[in-house]
N, C-alpha and C positions, 0 to 999 in steps of 0.2 A: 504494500500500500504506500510504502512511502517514496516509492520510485513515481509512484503513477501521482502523487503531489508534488513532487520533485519537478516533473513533463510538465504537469499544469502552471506550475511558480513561472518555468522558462518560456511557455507560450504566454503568460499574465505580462512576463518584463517586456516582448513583444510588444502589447498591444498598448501599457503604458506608455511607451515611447511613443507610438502614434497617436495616444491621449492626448500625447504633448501641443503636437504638431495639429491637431485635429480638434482639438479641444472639446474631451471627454465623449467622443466617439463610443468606445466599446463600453460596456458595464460589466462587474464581475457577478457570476452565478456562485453560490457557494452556501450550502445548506446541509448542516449535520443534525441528525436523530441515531441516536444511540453509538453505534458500529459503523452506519453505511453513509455518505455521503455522496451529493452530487456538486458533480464538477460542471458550470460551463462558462459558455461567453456570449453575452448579447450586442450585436454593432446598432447603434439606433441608427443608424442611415438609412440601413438596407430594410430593417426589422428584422432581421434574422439572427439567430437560434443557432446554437450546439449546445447540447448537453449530455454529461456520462453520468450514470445512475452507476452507482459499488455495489448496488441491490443485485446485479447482473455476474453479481463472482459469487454467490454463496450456490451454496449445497454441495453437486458431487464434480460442479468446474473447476480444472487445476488450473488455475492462474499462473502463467507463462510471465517471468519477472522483466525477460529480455526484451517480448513484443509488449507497443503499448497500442491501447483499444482503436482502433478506428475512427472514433471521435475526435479522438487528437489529433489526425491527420486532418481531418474537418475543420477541426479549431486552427489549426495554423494556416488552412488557404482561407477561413475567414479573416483573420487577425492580419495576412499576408503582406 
């Protein structure tokens, strides 16, 4: 878990930097209940959306530490 907030910190510094230049462009998603959190990123320009649900690692899924989700590739041609 802490690799996959780790991806998210480095896509967040990203889009900060365009905050800059863009002034307050992206917003962060970030919402913890108990264990599982979601990660995303919203652009008000476009109105568009990424979000990863942690809800999506539990039960009998082996969480692979080295691939990160798909989403995150989403999140960074948003943030791009």
């Amino acid at each position: 878990m802490r690799k996959l907030l780790k991806g998210f910190d480095e896509i967040w510094a990203k889009a900060q930097v365009r905050n800059e230049t863009e002034k307050g462009r992206f917003q962060r998603i970030f919402f913890q209940y108990k264990r599982y959190f979601h990660l995303g990123v919203y652009d008000t320009a476009t109105k568009r959306y990424v979000v990863f649900d942690s809800i999506n690692l539990v039960g009998n899924y082996r969480y692979n530490s080295s691939v990160h989700p798909p989403e995150f590739a989403e999140m960074r041609r948003l943030v791009g």
